[in-house]
C-alpha positions in Angstrom: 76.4 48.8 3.4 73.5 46.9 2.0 70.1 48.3 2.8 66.6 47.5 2.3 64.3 50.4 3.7 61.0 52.2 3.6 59.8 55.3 4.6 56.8 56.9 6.9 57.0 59.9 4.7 55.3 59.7 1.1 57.2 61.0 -1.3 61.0 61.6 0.1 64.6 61.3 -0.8 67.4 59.0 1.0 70.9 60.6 2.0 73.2 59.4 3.9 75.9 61.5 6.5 78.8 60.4 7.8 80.5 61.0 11.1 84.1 61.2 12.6 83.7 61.2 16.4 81.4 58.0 16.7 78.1 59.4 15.8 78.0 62.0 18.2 77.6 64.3 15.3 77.3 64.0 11.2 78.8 66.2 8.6 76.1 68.3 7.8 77.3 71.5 6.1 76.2 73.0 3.2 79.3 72.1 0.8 80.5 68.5 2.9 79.5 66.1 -0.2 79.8 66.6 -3.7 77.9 63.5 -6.1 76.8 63.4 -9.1 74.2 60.1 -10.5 72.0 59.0 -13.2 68.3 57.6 -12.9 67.3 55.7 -15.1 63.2 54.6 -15.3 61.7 51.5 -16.4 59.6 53.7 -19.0 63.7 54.5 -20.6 63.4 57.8 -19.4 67.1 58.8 -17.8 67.7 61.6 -15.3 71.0 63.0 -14.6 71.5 64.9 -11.2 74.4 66.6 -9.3 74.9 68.6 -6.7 77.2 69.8 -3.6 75.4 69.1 -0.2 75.1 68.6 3.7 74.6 64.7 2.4 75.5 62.2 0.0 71.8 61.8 -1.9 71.3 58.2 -2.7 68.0 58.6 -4.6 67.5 61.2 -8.0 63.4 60.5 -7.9 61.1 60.1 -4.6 60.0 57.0 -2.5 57.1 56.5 -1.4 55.2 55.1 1.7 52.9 52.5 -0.1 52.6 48.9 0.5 54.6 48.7 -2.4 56.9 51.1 -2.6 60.7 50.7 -1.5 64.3 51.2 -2.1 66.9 48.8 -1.8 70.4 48.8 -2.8 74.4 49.2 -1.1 76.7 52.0 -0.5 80.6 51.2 -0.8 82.4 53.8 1.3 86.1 53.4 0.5 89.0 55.0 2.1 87.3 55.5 5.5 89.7 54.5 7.6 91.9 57.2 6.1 92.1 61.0 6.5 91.6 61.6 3.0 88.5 62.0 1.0 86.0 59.5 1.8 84.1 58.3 -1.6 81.4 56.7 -2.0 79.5 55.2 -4.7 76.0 53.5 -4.7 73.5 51.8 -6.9 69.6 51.4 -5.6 66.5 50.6 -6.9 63.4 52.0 -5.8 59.0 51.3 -7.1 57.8 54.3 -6.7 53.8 56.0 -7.2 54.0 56.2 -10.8 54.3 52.3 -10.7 57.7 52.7 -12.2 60.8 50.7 -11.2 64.4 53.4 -10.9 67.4 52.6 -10.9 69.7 55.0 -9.1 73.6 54.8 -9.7 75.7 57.7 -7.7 79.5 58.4 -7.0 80.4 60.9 -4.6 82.7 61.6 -1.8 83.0 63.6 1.7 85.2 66.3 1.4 86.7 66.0 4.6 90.3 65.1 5.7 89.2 62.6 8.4 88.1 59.0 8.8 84.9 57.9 8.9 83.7 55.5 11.6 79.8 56.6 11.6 77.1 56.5 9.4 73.4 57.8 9.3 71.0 57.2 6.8 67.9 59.3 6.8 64.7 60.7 4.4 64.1 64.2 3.7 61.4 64.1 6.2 59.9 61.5 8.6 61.1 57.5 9.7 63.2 54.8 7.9 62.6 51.0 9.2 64.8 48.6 7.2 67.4 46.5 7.5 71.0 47.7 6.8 74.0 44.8 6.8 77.4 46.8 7.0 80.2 45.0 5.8 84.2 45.2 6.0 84.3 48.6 8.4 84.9 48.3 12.5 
């Protein structure tokens, strides 16, 4: 999935949840996603993050809801089709407040025995408008 969003929300992280009966409902429990990333700022500061989740966190720092401020970036979900762990890995970048550029580079997985044929992407609080291109699932 290829993505280019911003949020209504200053200050917010992206996750995304996944879904096995069509988007009726996400996987949303405390311990459904394990990832671990690195974010690295254009200042050469690097932050590494990890953690066990209701989500699969996309974003180490904060975006914001400035004119300028964004995140961009794509998601590979492999083995979705499959009821085996579904991983995922993604790489974003994001201009945040501080007028810094981050890159964000994450691997992770759903543990969950079932396919994946939904996808959500939301912010810790408030609206996403983007565009999202999803390529190679039906």
């Amino acid at each position: 999935v290829r993505f280019e969003l911003n949020v209504g929300t200053d200050n917010v992280q992206i996750y995304v949840r996944t879904s096995s009966d069509g988007g009726s409902s996400y996987d949303s429990g405390s311990s459904d996603y394990k990832y671990v990333g690195d974010r690295t700022y254009s200042t050469g500061t690097a932050a590494p993050f990890g953690d066990t989740q209701g989500y699969y966190r996309i974003t180490a720092g904060t975006v914001g809801n400035a004119a300028n401020e964004f995140i961009a970036g794509e998601i590979i979900i492999s083995d979705a089709t499959t009821t085996e762990f579904t991983t995922m890995v993604s790489r974003t970048a994001s201009y945040d407040q501080s007028n810094a550029v981050q890159l964000h580079m994450v691997a992770g997985f759903r543990e969950s025995a079932a396919d994946v044929d939904g996808v959500q992407f939301l912010a810790s609080s408030g609206t996403i408008t983007g565009n999202l291109k999803l390529y190679g699932m039906k």
